[in-house]
C-alpha positions as a Markdown table, in Angstrom:
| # | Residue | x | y | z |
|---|---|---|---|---|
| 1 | Unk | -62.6 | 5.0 | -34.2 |
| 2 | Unk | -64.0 | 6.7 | -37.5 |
| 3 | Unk | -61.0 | 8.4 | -40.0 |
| 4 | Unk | -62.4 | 10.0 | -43.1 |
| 5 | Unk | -60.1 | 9.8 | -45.9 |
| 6 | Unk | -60.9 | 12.4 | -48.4 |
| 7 | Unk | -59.2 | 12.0 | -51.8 |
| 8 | Unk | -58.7 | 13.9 | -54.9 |
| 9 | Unk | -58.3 | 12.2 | -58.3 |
| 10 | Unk | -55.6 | 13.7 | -60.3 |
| 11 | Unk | -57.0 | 16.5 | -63.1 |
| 12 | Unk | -58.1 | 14.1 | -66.4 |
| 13 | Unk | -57.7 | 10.7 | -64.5 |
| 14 | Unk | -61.1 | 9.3 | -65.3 |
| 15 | Unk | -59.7 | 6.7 | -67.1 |
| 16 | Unk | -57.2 | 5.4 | -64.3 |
| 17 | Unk | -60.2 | 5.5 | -61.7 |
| 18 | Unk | -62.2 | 3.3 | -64.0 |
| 19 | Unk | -59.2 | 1.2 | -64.8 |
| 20 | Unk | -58.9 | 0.0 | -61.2 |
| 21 | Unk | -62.8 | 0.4 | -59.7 |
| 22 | Unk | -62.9 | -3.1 | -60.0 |
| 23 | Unk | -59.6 | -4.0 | -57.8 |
| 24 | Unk | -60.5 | -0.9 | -56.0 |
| 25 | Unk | -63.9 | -2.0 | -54.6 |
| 26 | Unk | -62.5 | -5.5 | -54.2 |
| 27 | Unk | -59.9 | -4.4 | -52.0 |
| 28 | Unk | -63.0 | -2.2 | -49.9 |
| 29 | Unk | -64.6 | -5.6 | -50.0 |
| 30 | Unk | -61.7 | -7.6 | -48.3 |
| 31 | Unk | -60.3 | -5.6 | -45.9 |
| 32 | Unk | -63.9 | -4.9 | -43.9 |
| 33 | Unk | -63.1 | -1.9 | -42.5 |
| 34 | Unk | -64.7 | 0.6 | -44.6 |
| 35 | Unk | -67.9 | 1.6 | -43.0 |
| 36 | Unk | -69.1 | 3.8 | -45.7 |
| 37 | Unk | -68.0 | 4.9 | -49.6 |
| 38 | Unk | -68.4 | 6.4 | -52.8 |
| 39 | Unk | -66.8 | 9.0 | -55.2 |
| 40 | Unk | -66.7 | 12.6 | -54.8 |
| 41 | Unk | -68.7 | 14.3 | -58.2 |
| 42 | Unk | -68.4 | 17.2 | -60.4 |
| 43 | Unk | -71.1 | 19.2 | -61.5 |
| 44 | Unk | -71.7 | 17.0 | -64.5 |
| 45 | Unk | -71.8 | 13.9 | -62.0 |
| 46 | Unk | -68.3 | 12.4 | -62.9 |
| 47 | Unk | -66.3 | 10.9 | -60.7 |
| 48 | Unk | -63.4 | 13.5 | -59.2 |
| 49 | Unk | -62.3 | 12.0 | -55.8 |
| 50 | Unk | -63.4 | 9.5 | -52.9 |
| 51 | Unk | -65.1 | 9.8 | -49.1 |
| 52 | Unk | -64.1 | 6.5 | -47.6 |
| 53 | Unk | -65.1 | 5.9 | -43.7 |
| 54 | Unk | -62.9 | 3.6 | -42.5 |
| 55 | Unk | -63.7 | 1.9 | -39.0 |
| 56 | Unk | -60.2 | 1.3 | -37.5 |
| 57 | Unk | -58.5 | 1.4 | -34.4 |
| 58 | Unk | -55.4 | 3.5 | -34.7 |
| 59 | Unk | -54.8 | 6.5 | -37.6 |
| 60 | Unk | -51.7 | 3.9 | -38.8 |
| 61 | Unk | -54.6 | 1.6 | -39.7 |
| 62 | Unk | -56.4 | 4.2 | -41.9 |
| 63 | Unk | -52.8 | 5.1 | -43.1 |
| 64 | Unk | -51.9 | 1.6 | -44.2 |
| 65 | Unk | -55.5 | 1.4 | -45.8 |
| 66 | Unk | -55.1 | 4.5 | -47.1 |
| 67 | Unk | -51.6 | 3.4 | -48.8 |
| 68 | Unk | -52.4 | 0.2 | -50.2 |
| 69 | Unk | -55.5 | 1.0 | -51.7 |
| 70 | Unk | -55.4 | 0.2 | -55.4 |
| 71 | Unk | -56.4 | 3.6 | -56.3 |
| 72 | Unk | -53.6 | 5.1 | -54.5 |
| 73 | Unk | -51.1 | 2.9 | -55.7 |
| 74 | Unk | -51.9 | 3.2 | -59.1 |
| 75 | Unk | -51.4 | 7.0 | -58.9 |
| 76 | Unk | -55.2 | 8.5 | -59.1 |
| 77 | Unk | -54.8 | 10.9 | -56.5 |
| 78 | Unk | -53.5 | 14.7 | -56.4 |
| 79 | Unk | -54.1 | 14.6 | -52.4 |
| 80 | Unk | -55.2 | 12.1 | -50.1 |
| 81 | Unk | -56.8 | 13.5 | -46.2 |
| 82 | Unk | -57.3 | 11.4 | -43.1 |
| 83 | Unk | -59.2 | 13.2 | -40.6 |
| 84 | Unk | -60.6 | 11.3 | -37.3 |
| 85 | Unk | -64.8 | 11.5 | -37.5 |
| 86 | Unk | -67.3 | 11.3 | -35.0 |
| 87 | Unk | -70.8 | 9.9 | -36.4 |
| 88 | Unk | -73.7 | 12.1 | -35.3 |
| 89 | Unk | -76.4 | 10.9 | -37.2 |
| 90 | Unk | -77.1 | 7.6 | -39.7 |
């Protein structure tokens, strides 16, 4: 099944986000569940949050993704969503 997570970076956390991008994307790279990425903008294109599709079998999988992402556990986010997805189109 498809979860979305939806996270929210922190208000002024730029600088943790770019701190851990690298460990971040390595981590989306490992793990081989994430069917589709990238960071939520504001309206002067900086980065502000994620959309992550994770391919998993059970919502604990996205959970345990979810937890152990480098992002989360260095403290970027103000609020982290998993929501099931169907994929429609793409």
């Amino acid at each position: 099944m498809y979860v979305s997570l939806i996270a929210r970076d922190k208000p002024g956390a730029l600088e943790i986000r770019k701190a851990n991008r690298a460990e971040h994307l390595a981590y989306i790279d490992s793990t081989g569940i994430v069917a589709q990425a990238g960071p939520l903008l504001d309206d002067n294109e900086q980065m502000v949050g994620s959309l992550v599709i994770l391919d998993v079998e059970t919502m604990a999988d996205a959970e345990n993704w979810a937890a152990n992402d480098p992002y989360a556990k260095a403290g970027l986010f103000s609020d982290v969503e998993l929501v099931r997805w169907k994929k429609v189109i793409g």
